[in-house]
C-alpha positions as CSV (number, residue, x, y, z in Angstrom):
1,X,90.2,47.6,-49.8
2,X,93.6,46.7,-51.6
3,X,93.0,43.6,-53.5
4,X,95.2,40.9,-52.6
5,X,95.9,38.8,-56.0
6,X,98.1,35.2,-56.5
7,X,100.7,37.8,-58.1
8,X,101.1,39.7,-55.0
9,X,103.8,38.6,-52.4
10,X,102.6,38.8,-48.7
11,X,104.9,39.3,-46.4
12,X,103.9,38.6,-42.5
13,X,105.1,40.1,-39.6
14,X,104.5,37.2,-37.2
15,X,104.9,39.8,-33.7
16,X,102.3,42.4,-33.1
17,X,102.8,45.9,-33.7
18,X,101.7,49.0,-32.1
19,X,98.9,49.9,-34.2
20,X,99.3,54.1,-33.7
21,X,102.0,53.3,-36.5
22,X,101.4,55.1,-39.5
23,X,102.7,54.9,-43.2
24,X,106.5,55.8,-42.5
25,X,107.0,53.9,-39.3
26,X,105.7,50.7,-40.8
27,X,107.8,51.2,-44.0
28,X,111.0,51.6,-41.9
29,X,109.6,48.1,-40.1
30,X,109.3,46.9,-43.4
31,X,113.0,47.9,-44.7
32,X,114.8,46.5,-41.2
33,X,113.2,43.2,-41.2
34,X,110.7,42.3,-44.0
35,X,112.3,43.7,-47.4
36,X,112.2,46.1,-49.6
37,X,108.7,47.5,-49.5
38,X,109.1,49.1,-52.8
39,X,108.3,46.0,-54.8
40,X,104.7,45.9,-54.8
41,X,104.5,43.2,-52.1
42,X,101.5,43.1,-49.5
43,X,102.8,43.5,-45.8
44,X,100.2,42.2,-43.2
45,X,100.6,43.4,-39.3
46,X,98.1,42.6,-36.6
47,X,97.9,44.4,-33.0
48,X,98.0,43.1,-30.1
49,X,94.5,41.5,-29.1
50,X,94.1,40.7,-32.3
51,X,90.8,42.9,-33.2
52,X,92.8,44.3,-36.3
53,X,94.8,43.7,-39.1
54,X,96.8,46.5,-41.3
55,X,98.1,46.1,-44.7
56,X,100.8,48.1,-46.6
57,X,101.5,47.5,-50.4
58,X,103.3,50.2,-52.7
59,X,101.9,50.9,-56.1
60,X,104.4,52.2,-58.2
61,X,103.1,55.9,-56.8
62,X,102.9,55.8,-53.2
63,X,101.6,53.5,-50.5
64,X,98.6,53.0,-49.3
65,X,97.7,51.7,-45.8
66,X,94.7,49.7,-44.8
67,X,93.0,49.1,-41.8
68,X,90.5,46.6,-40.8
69,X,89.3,46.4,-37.4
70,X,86.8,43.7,-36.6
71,X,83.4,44.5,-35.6
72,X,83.0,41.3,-33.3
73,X,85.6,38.7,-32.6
74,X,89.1,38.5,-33.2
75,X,91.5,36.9,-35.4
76,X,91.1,32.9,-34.9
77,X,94.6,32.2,-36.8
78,X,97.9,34.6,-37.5
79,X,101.2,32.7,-38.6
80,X,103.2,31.5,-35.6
81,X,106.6,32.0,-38.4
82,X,108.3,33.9,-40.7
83,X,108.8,30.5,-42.6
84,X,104.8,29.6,-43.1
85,X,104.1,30.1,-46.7
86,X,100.4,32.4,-46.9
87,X,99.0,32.7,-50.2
88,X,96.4,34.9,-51.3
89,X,93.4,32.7,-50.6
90,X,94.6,32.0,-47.0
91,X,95.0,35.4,-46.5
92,X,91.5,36.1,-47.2
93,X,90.6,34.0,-44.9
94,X,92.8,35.1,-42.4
95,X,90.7,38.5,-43.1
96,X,87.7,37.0,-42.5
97,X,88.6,35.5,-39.4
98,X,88.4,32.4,-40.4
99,X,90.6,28.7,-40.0
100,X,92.8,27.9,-43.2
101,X,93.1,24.4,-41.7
102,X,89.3,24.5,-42.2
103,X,90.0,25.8,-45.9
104,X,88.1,23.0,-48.4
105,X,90.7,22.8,-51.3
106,X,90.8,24.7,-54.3
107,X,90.4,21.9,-56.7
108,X,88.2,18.5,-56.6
109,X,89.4,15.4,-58.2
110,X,87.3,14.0,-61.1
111,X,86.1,10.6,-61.3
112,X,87.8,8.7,-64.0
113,X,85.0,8.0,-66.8
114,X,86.5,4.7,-67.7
């Protein structure tokens, strides 16, 4: 699995692709509408029904491409813009099939101890 980190960029392609895409198709995907997929950025495509998610990400050496496919269900949420903001912990999520509007927040307030 390619660890997605808070350093990493993600970059999601909000349209479904045709998942018998490999390495060099999604690359050229990447270069006419994404960016430049040589800077060590995550991009994140889904298929159509939604049973599977791919990730591309170059490493300084090569690319590497990931596939998960779901074993029951399908993805509950997948950004409806190019202009939603997904950070690495919603991403997860995302993975898991899960809601980020369910997502608790990453930090709690403290009482005051006055």
């Amino acid at each position: 699995m390619i660890q997605i980190t808070t350093q990493h960029h993600l970059h999601i392609r909000v349209e479904p692709i045709d998942f018998r895409k490999g390495i060099d198709a999604l690359v050229g995907l990447c270069r006419q509408s994404m960016g430049s997929p040589y800077n060590g950025a995550v991009f994140a495509f889904r298929n159509k029904s939604g049973v599977a998610v791919k990730l591309l990400v170059y490493d300084g050496t090569g690319f590497w491409l990931c596939t998960k496919r779901f074993s029951q269900g399908k993805l509950r949420y997948w950004p409806k813009s190019c202009s939603e903001r997904v950070c690495a912990t919603t991403m997860a999520v995302i993975l898991n099939q899960g809601e980020p509007a369910a997502m608790s927040p990453a930090w709690h307030s403290l009482p005051s101890s006055a």
